[in-house]
N, CA, C and O of each residue as an XYZ file, in Angstrom:
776
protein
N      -6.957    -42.334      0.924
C      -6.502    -41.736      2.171
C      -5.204    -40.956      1.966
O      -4.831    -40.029      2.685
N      -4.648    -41.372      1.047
C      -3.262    -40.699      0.913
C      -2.747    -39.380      0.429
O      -1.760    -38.725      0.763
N      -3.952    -39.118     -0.693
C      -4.229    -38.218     -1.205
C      -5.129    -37.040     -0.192
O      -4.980    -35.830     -0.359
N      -5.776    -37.442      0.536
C      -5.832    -36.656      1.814
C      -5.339    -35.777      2.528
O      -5.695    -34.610      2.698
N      -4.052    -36.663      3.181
C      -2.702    -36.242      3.901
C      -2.096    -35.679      3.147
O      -1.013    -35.471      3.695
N      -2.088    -35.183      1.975
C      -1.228    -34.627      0.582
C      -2.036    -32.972      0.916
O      -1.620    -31.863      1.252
N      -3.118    -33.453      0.665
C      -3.523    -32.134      0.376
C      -3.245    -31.358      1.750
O      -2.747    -30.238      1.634
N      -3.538    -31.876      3.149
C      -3.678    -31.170      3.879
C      -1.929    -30.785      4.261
O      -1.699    -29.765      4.910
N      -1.056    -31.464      3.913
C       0.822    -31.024      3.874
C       0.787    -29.992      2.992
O       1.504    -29.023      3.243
N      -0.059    -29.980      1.767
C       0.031    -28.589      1.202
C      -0.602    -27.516      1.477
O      -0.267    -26.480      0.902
N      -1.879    -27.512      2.613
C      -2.417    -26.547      2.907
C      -1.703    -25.866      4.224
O      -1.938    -24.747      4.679
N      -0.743    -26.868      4.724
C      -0.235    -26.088      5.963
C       0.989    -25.813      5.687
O       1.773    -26.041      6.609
N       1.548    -25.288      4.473
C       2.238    -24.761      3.958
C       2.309    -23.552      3.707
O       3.309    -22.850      3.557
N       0.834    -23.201      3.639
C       0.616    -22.151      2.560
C       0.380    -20.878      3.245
O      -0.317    -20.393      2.354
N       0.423    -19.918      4.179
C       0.292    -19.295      4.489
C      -1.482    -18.131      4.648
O      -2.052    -17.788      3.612
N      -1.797    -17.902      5.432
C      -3.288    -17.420      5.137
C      -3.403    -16.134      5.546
O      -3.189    -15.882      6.732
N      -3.791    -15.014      4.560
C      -3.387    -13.483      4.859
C      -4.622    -13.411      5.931
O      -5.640    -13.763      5.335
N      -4.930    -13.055      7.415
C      -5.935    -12.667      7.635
C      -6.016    -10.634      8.166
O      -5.546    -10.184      9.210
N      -6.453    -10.136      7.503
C      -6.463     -8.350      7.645
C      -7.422     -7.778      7.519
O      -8.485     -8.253      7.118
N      -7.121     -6.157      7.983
C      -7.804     -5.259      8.639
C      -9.106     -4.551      7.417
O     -10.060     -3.898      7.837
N      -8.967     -4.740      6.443
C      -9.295     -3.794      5.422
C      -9.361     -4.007      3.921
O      -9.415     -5.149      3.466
N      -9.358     -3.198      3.333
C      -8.299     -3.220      1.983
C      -7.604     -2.679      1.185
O      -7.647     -2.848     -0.034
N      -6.658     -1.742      1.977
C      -5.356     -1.518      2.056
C      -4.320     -2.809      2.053
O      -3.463     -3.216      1.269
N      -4.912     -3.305      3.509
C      -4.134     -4.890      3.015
C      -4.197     -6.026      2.018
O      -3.478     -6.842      1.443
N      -5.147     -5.726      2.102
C      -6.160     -6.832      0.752
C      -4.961     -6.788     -0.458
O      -4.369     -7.811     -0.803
N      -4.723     -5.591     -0.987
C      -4.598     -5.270     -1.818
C      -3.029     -4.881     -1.841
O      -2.335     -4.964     -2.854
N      -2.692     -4.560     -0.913
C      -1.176     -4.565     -0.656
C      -0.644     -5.707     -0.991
O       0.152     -5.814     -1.923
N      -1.232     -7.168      0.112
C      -0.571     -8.479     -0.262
C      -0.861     -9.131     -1.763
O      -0.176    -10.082     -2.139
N      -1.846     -8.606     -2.552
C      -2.339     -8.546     -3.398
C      -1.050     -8.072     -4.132
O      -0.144     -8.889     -4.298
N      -0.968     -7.262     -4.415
C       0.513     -6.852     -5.382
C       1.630     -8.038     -4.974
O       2.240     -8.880     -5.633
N       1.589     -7.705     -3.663
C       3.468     -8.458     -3.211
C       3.052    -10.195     -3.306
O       4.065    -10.785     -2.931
N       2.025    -11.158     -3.639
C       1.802    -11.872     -4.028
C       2.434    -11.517     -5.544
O       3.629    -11.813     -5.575
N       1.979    -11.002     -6.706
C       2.079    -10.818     -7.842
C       3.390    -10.809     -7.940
O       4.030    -11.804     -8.279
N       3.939     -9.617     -7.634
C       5.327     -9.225     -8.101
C       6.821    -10.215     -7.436
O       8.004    -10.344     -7.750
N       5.831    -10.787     -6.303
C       7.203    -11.960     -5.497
C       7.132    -13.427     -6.086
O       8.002    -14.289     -6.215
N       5.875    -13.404     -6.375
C       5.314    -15.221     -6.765
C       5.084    -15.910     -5.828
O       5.185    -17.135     -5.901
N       4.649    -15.151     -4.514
C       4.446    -15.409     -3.263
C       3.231    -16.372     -3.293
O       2.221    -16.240     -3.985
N       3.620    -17.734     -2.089
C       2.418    -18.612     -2.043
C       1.731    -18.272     -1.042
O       2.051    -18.647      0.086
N       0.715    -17.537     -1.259
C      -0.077    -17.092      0.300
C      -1.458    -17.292     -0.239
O      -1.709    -16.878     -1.371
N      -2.440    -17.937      0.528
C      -3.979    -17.352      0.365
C      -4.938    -16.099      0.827
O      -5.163    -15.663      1.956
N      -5.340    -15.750     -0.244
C      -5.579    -14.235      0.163
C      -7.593    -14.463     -0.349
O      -8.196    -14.532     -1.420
N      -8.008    -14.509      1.174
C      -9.544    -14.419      1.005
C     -10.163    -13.533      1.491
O      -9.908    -12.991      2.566
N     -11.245    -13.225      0.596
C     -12.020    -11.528      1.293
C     -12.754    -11.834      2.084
O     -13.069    -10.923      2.850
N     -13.557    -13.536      2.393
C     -13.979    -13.169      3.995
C     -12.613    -13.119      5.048
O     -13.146    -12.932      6.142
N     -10.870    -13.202      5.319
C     -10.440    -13.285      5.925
C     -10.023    -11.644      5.795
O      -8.946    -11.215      6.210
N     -10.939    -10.896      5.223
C     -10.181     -9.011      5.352
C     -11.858     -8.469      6.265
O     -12.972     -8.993      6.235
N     -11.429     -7.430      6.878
C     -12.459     -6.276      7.512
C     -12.963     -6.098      8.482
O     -13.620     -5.087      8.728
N     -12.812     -6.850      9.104
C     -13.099     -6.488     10.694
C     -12.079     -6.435     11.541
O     -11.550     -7.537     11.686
N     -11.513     -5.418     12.270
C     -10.132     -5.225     13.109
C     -10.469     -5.970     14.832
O      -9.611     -6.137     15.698
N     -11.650     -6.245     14.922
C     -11.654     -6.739     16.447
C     -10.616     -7.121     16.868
O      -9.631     -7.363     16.171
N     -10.704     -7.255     18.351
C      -9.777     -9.233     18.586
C     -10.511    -10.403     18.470
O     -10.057    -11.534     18.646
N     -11.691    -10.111     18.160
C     -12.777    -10.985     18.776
C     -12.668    -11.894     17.284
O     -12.221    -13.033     17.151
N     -13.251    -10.956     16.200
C     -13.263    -11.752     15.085
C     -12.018    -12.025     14.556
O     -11.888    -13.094     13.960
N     -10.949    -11.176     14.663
C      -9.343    -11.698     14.593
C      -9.484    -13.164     15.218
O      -9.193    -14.129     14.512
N      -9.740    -13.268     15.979
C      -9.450    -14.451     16.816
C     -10.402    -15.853     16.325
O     -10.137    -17.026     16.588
N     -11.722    -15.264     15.438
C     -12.501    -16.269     14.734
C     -12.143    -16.805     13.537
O     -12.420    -17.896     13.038
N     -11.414    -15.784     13.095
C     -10.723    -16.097     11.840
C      -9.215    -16.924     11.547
O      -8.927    -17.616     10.571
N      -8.544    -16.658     12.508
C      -7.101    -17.578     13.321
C      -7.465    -18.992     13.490
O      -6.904    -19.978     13.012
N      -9.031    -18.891     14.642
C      -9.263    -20.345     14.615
C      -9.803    -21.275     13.100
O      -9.699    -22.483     12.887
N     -10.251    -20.445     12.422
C     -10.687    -21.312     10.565
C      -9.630    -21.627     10.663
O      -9.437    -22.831     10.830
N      -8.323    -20.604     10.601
C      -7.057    -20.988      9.742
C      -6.113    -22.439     10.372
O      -5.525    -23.189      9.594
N      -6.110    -22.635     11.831
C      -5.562    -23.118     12.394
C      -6.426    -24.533     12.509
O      -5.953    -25.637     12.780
N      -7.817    -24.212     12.233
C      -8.935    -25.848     12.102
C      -8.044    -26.582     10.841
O      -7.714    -27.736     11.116
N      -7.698    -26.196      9.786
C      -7.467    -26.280      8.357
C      -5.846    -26.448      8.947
O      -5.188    -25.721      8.204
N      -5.252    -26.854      9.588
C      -4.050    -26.626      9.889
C      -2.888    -25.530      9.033
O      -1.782    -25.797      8.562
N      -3.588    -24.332      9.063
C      -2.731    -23.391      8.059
C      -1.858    -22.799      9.025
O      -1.673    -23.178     10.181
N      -1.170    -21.507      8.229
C      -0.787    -20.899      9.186
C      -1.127    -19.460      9.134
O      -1.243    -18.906      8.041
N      -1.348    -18.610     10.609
C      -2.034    -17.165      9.838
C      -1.275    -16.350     10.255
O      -0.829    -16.312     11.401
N      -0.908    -15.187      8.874
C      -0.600    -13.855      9.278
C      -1.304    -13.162      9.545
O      -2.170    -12.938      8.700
N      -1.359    -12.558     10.594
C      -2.830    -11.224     11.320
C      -1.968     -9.991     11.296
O      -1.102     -9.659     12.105
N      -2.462     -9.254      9.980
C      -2.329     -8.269      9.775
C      -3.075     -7.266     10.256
O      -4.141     -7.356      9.647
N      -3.135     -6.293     11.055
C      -3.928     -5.013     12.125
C      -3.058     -4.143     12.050
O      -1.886     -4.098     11.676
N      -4.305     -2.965     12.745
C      -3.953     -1.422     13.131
C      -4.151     -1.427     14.507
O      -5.194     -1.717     15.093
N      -2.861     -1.017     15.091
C      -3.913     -1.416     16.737
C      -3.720     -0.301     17.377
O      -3.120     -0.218     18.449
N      -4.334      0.842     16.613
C      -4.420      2.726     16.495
C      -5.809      2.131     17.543
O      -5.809      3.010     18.404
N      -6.724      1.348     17.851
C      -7.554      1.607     18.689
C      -7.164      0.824     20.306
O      -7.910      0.784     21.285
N      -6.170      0.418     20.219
C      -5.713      0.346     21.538
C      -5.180      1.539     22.197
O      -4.835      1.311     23.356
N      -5.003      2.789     21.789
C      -4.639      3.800     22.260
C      -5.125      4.555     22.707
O      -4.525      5.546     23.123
N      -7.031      4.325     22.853
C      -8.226      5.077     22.910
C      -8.941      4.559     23.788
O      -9.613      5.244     24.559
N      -8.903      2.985     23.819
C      -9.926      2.749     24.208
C      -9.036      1.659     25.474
O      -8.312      0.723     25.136
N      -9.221      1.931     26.463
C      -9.046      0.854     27.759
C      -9.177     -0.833     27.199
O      -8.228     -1.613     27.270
N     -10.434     -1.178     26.682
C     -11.167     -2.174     26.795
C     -10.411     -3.045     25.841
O     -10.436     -4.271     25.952
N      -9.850     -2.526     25.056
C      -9.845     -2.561     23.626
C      -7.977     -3.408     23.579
O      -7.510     -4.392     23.004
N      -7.272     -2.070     24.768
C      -6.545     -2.495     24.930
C      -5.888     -3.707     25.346
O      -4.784     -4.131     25.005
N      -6.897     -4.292     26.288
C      -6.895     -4.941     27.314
C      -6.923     -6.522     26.349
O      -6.276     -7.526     26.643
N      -7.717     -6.392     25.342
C      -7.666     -6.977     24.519
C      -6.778     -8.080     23.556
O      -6.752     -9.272     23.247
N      -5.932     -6.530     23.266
C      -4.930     -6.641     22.209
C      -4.041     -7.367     23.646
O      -3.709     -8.550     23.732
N      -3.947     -6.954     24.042
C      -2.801     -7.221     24.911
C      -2.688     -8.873     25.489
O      -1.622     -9.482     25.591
N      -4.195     -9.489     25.872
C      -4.552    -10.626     25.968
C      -4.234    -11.630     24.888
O      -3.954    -12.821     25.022
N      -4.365    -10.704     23.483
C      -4.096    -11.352     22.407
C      -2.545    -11.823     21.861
O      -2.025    -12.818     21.357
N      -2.210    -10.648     22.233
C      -0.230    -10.957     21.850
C      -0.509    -11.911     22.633
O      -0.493    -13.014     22.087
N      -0.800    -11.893     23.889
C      -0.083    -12.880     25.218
C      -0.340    -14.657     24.736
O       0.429    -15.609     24.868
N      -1.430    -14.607     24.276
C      -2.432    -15.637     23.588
C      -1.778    -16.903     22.372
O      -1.831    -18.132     22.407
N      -1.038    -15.733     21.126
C      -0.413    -16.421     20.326
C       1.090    -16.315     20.405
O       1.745    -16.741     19.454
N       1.721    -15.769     21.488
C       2.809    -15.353     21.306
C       3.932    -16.440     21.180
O       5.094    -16.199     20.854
N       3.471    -17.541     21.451
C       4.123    -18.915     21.221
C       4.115    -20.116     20.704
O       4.492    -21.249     21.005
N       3.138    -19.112     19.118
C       2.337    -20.193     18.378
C       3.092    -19.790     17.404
O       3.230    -18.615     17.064
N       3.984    -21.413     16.560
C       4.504    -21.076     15.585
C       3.745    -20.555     14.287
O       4.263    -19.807     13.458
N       2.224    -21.137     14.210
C       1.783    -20.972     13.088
C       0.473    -19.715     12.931
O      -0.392    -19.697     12.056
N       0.656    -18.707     14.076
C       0.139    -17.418     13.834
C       1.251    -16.036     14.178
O       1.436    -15.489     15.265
N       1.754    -15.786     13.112
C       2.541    -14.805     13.185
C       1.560    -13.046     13.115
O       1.066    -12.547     12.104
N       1.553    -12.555     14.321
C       1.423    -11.110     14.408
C       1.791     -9.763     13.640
O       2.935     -9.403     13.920
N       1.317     -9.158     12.998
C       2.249     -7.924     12.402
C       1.525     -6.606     12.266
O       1.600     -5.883     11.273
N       0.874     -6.379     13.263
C       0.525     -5.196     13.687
C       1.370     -3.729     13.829
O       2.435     -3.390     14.344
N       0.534     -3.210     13.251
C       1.180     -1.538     13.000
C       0.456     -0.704     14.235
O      -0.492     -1.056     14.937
N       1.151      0.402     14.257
C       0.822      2.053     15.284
C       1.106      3.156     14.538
O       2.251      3.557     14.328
N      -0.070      3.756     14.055
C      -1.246      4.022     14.515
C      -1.934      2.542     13.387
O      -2.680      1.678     13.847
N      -1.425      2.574     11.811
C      -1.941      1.528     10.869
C      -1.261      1.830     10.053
O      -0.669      2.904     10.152
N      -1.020      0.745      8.576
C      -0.318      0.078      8.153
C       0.485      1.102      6.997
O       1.246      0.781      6.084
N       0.035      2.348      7.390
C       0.209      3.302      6.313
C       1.354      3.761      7.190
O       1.730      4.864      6.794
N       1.980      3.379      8.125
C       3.463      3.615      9.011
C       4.118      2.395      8.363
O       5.092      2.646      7.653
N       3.939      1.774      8.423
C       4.608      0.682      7.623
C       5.038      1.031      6.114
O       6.082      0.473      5.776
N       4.456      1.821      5.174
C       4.390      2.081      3.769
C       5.603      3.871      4.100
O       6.399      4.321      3.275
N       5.391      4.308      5.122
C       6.222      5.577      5.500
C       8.043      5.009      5.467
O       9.038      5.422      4.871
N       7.805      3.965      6.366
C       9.173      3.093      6.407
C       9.924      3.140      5.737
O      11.118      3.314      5.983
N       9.180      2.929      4.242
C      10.217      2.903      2.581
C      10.740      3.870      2.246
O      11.577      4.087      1.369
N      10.031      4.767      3.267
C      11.147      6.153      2.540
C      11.431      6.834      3.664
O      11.894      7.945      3.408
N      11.302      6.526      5.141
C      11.666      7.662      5.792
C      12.341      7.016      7.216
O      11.826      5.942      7.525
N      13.229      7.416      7.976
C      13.380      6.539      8.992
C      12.795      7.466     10.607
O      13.512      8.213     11.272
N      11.670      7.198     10.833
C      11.245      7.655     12.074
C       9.904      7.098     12.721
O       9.025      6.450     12.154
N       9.958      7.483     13.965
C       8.778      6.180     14.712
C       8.282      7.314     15.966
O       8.168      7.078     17.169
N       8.000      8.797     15.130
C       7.198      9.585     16.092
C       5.830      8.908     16.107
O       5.259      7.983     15.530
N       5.454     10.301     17.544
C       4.000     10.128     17.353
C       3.100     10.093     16.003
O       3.241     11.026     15.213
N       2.305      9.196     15.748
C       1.512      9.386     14.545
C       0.152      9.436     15.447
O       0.059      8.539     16.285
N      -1.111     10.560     15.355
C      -2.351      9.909     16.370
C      -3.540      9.432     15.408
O      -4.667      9.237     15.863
N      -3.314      9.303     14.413
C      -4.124      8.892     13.357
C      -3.638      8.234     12.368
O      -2.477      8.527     12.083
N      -4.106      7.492     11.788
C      -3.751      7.098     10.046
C      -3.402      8.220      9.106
O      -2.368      8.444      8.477
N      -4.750      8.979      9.198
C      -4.523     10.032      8.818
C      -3.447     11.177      8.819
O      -3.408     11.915      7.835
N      -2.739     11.336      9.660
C      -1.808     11.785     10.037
C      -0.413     11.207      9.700
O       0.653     11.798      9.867
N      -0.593      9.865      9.160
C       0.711      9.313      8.938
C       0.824      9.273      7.310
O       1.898      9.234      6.710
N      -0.745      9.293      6.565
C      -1.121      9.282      5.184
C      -0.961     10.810      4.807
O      -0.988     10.976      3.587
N      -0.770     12.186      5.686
C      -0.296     13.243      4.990
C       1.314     13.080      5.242
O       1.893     13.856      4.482
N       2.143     12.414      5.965
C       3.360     12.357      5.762
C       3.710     11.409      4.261
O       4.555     11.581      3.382
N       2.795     10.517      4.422
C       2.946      9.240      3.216
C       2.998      9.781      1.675
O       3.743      9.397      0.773
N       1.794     10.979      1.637
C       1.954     11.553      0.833
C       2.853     12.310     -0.082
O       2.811     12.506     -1.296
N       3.922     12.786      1.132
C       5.093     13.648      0.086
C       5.867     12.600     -0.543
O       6.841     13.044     -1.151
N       5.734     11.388     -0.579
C       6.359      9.608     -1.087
C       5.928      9.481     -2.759
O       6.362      9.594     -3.906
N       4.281      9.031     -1.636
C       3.253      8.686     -2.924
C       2.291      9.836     -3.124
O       1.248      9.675     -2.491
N       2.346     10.825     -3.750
C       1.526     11.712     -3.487
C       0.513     12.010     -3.967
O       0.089     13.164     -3.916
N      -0.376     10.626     -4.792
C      -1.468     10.603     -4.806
C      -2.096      9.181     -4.164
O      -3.000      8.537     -4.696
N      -1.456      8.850     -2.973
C      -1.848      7.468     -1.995
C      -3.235      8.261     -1.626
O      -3.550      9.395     -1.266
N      -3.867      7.050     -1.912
C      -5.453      7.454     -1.144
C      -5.963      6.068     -0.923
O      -5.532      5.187     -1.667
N      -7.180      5.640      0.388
C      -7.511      4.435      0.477
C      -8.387      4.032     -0.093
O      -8.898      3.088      0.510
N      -9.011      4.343     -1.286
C      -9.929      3.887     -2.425
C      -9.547      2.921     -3.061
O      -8.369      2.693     -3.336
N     -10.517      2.228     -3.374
C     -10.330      0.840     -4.054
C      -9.207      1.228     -5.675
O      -8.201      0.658     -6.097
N      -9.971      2.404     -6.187
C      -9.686      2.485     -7.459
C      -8.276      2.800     -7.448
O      -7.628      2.389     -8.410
N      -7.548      3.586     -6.359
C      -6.280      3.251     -6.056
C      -5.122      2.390     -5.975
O      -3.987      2.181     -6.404
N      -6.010      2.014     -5.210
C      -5.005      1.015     -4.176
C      -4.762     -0.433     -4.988
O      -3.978     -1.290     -4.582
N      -5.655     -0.570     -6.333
C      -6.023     -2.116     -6.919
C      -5.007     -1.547     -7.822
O      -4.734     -2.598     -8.401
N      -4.193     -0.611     -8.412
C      -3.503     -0.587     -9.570
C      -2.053     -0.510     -8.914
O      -1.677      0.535     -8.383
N      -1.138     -1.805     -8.972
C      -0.266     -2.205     -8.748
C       0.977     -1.374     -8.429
O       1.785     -1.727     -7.569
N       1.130      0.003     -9.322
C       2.130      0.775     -9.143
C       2.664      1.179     -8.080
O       3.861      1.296     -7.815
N       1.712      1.407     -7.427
C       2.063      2.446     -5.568
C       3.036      0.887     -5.388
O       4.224      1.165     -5.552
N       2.889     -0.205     -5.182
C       3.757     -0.941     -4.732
C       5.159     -1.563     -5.047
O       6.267     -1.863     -4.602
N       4.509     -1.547     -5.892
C       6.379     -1.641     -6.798
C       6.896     -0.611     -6.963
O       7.843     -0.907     -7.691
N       6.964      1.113     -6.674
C       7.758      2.095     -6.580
C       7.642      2.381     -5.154
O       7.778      3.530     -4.732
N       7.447      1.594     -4.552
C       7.230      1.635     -2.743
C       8.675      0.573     -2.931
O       9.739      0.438     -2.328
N       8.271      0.189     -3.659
C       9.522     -1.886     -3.132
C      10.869     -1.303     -3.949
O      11.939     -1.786     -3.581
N      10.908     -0.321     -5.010
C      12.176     -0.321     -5.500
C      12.953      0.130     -4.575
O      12.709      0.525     -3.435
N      14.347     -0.007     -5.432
C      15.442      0.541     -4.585
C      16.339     -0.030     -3.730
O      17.533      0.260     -3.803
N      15.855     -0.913     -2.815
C      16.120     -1.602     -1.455
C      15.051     -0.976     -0.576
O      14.911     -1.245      0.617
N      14.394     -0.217     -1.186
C      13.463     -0.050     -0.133
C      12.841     -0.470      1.082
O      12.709      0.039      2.195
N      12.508     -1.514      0.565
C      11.755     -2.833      1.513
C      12.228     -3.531      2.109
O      11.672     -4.319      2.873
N      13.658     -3.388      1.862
C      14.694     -3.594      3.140
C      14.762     -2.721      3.988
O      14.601     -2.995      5.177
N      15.023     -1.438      3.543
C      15.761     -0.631      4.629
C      13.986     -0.470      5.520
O      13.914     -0.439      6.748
N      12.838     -0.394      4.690
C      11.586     -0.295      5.441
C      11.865     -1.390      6.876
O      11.613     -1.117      8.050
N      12.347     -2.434      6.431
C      12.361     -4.066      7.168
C      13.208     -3.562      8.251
O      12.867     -3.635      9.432
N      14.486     -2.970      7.787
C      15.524     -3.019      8.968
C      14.899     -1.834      9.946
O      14.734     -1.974     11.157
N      14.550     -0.514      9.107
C      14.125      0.251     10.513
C      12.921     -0.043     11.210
O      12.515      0.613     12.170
N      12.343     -1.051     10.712
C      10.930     -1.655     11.620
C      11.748     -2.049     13.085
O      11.772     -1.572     14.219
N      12.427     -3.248     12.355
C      13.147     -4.018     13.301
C      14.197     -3.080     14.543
O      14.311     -3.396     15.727
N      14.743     -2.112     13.986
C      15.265     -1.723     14.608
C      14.779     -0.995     15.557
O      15.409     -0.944     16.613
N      13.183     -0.041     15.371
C      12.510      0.508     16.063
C      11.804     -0.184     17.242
O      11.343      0.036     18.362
N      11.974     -1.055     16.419
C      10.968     -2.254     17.666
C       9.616     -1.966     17.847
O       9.025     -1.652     16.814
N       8.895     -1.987     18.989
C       7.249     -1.866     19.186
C       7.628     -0.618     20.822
O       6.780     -0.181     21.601
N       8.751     -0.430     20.844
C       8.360      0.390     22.256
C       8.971      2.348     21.932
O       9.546      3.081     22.737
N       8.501      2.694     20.333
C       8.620      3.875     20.301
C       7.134      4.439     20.421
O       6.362      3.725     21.061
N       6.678      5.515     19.941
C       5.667      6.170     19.698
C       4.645      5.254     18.439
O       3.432      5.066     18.540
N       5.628      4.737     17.171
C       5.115      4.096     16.239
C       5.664      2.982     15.632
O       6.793      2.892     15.150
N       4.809      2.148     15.685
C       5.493      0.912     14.879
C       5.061      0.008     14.292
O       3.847     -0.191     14.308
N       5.997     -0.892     13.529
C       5.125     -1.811     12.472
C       6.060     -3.031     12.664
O       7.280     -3.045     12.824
N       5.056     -4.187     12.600
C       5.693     -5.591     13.130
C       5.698     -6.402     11.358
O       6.079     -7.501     10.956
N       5.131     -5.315     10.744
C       4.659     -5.934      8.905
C       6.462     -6.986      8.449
O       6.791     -8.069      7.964
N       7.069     -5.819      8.983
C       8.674     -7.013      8.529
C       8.455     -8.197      9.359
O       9.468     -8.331     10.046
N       7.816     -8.894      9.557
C       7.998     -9.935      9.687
C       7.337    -11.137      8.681
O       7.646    -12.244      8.239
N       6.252    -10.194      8.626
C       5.640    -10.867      6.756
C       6.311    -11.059      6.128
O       6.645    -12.204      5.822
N       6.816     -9.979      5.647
C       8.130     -9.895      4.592
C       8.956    -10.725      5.234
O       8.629    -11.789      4.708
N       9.776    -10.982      5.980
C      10.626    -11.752      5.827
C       9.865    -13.283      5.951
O      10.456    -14.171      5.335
N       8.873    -13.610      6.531
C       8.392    -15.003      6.565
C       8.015    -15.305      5.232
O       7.618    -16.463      5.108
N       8.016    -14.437      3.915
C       7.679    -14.699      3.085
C       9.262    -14.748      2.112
O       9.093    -14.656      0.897
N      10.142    -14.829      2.405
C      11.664    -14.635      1.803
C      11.883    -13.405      1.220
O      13.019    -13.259      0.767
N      10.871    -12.176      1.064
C      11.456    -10.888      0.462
C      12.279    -10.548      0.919
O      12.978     -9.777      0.261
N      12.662    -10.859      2.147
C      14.095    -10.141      2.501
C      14.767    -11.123      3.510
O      13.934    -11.765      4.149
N      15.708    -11.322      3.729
C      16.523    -11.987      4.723
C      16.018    -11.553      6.191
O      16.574    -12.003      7.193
């Protein structure tokens, strides 16, 4: 029995990536590597942006007493009424749960990766639109696997202080400009940055 209660003190420790894609996949994927970060990173917990299955996947994590980061783009709350109505139910939902932390981006997470090098929180109305600004950074960022899996884009994203000053102008922008990213809070729940 004891050995039981062991395991499950170490599983609610551990943090559980749940995200949009794999951009993220593969993002936390590096910053696991290069931090020595203890997080679980599973590919059924990446690819579907709902709230619906967001919200199926929170409950695994939270059956297992983990804790989940819900990583999203919530570029389709801006389109769609229904959608909104949603998201919005959803902040309201976990907003006082210590062990599901939120970190949703506007338009998606490729405003978050802009951060490291630029300080502004215009309109973005697409991903797309924020991935030709991203570009003059990384200027061969593309969302292909064969990309995105070779470690570099992230560690010349993280040098510098980068990933601070990315952190502080998140924070400082907050969620009530045109664009924003709640991702510093990963980062800091994970000690990369104060």
């Amino acid at each position: 029995m004891a050995r039981k209660e062991l395991f499950k003190q170490k599983r609610q420790g551990t943090p559980t990536i749940i995200g949009a894609g794999l951009t993220e996949r593969w993002y936390f994927t590096h910053l696991q590597t290069m931090y020595g970060l203890r997080i679980k990173l599973r590919p059924r917990f990446f690819g579907s942006e709902t709230v619906h299955s967001l919200e199926k996947r929170i409950a695994q994590v939270l059956s297992d007493e983990g804790k989940a980061i819900v990583v999203f783009d919530a570029d389709v709350s801006t389109w769609n009424d229904t959608e909104k109505q949603r998201l919005t139910a959803f902040r309201k939902k976990y907003a006082n749960n210590s062990q599901v932390l939120i970190c949703d981006s506007l338009p998606s997470i490729e405003f978050w990766f802009l951060l490291h090098f630029c300080q502004t929180n215009r309109h973005f109305g697409t991903s797309k639109a924020v991935i030709a600004d991203l570009k003059k950074y990384i200027n061969n960022f593309d969302k292909t696997e064969t990309f995105l899996k070779n470690r570099k884009w992230v560690e010349d994203m993280s040098l510098n202080g980068r990933i601070e000053q990315a952190c502080q102008r998140a924070k400082d922008f907050g969620v009530k400009g045109e664009s924003y990213s709640n991702m510093w809070k990963a980062i800091q729940e994970f000690g990369i940055v104060d």
